[in-house]
C-alpha positions, -999 to +999 in steps of 0.1 A: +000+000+000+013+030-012+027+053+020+006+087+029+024+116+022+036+143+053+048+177+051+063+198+078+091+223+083+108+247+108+123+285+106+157+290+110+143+321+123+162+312+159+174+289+183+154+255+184+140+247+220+128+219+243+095+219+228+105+221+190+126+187+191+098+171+218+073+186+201+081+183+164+117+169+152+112+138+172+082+131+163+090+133+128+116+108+135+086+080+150+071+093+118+095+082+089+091+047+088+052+049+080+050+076+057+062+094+030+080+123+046+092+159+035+106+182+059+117+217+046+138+245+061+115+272+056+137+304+050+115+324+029+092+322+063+118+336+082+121+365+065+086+379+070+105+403+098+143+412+086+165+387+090+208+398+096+218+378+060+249+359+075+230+349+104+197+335+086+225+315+067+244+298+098+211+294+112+195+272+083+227+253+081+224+248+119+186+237+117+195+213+089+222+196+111+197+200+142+173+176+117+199+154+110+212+148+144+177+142+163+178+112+139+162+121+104+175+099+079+177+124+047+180+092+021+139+080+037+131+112+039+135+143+018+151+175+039+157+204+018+158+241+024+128+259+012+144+287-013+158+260-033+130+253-045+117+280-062+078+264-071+071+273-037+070+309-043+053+302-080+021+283-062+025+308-033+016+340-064-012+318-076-028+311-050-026+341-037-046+348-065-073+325-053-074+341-019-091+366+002-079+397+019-110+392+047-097+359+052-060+367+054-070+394+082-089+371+099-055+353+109-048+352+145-012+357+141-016+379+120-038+402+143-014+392+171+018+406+156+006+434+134-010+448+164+026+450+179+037+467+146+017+500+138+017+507+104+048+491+095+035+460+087+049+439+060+030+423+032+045+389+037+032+389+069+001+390+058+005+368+032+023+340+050-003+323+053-007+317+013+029+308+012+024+278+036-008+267+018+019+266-017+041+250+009+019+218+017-005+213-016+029+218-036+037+181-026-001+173-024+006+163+012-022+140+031-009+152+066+001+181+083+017+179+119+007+210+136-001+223+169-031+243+181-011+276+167-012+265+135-045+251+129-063+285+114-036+279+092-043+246+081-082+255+075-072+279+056-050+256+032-078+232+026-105+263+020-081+273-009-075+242-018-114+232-023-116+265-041-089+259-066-103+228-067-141+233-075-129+264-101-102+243-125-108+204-115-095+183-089-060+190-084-048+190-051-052+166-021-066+181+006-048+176+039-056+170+079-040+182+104-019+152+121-020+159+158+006+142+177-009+114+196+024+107+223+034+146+236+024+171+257+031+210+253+060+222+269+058+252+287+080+282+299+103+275+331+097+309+345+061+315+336+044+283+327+013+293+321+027+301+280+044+279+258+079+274+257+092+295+229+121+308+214+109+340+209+101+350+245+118+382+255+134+364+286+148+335+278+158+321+313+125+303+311+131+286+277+157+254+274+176+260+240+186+230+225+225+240+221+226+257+256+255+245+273+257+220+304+257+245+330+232+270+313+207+242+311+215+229+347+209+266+359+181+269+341+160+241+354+170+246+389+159+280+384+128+269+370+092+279+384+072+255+412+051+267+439+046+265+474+027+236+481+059+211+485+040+181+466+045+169+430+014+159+422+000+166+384-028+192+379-037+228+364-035+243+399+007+232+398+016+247+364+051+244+369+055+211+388+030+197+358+059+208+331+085+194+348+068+163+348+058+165+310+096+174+303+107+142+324+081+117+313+083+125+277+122+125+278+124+093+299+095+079+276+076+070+308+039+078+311+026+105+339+015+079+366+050+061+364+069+093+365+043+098+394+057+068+407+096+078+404+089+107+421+070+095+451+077+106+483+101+136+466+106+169+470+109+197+443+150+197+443+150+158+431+120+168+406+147+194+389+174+170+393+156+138+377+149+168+347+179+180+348+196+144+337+169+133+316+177+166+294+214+159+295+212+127+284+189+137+258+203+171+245+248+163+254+246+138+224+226+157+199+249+188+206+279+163+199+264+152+162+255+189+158+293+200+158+301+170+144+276+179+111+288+217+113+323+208+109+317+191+079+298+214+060+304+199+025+285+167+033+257+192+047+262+211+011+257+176-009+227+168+012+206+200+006+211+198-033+202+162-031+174+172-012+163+197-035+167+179-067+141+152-053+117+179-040+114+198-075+110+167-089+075+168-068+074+203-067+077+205-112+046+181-115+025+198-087+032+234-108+033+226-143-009+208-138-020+242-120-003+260-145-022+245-175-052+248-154-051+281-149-042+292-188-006+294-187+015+284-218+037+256-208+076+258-209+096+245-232+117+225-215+149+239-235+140+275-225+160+269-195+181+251-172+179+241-137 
């Protein structure tokens, strides 16, 4: 039976946290062996706010070796970085074409962040959204693993999707959302009442995955509890509760056994028994991290490889919207790749 088709990606907008590689890269690791997997860098994202050039480049070459390193195999699956593939800014125009400014306002993170920006708000803010929706039909992708930020998102990928559709002929699939069935949101050490993320203005809260030894140690021992003295698992403990997620998704344990572990414990041996599960998770990736970085030809040979097979998608996808739409089609000696 042929394999369902995923897509995903990340920005190399920042440093990757706790909850991106719990939450995302390794998941799409359990993920590889049953489907049909493409997992993009997604630069042109990144640059909805100004991006410092030399930095957005270490940083996709770091996110690629971060992929790499948390175990994706880039021969089962295909990795690539988003800008190489230039279809994904084609479909992007077009269906922009088939979109809606109410919609696109409608956006929650759109509102969110334009409210922070006055007038100075740029267009590809506004239309990231579209961009994504080229990024997923593109490879007519049957799933989608996102998180509750990204759902809007989503909907709004399958409502242009169904309207490209029901206007030119069935062309694209139209995706779900794959919610992951084994995590648990990871939440802020300092204030974990909001989600562990890498844009947070204080980052003492927020476990980065290449933080040193001692950073992370100081970190979780500085990390929010409360006053009550028990570890016990509920809304009305919001920091005890993380620490336990952290700990039972790291040790691959379920809540009532890490319940168990820590029986008869106090808070210091919760933030210790956290603080070595995310050392022994996070010390080896960091070593294969360097180890990638130092050899950034092989990185090199892998994104072009990566590229070549996702254009080979990518050509199909375009060239049948194309002719839909009322484009002439290329001759294929009117240019070279």
């Amino acid at each position: 039976m042929k394999k369902q088709r995923i897509f995903s990606g990340i920005q190399p907008s920042g440093n990757l946290t706790l909850g991106n590689y719990l939450g995302a890269l390794r998941n799409w690791v359990a993920l590889q062996e049953e489907y049909e997997c493409i997992y993009s860098i997604v630069d042109m994202h990144a640059i909805t706010v100004r991006q410092n050039p030399q930095e957005l480049r270490e940083r996709s070459l770091l996110t690629m070796a971060l992929y790499l390193a948390a175990g994706l195999d880039p021969q089962e699956n295909i990795v690539f970085i988003q800008s190489h593939v230039p279809e994904h800014a084609q479909l992007g125009w077009i269906l922009g074409c088939n979109s809606y400014m109410g919609e696109l306002s409608r956006m929650t993170q759109y509102k969110d962040k334009s409210s922070r920006m006055g007038d100075s708000i740029p267009t590809g803010l506004f239309n990231y959204p579209v961009l994504m929706a080229a990024d997923i039909l593109l490879y007519n992708a049957h799933l989608v693993p996102v998180g509750e930020d990204q759902t809007q998102h989503l909907e709004l990928t399958r409502d242009i999707a169904v309207r490209f559709n029901n206007a030119y002929g069935e062309t694209f699939v139209i995706p779900k959302g794959y919610f992951n069935p084994f995590g648990a949101r990871i939440y802020d050490l300092q204030t974990p009442e909001k989600i562990m993320s890498k844009s947070s203005q204080n980052q003492q809260g927020i476990l980065f995955l290449l933080d040193d030894e001692k950073t992370l140690k100081r970190k979780i021992s500085r990390s929010v509890t409360d006053s009550l003295g028990t570890i016990s698992y509920n809304d009305h403990q919001p920091g005890v509760k993380n620490l336990l997620n952290i700990f039972a998704l790291l040790r691959e344990l379920s809540i009532e056994e890490s319940l168990a572990y820590f029986e008869g414990k106090g808070y210091k041996q919760l933030k210790d028994g956290v603080t070595e599960a995310v050392l022994d998770s996070l010390l080896p990736l960091q070593k294969k991290v360097n180890e990638l970085m130092d050899n950034r030809s092989y990185l090199e040979d892998l994104m072009l490889h990566g590229a070549q097979r996702a254009r080979a998608l990518a050509k199909v996808t375009l060239a049948d919207v194309e002719e839909k739409i009322g484009f002439i089609p290329r001759r294929t000696d009117e240019y070279r790749d």
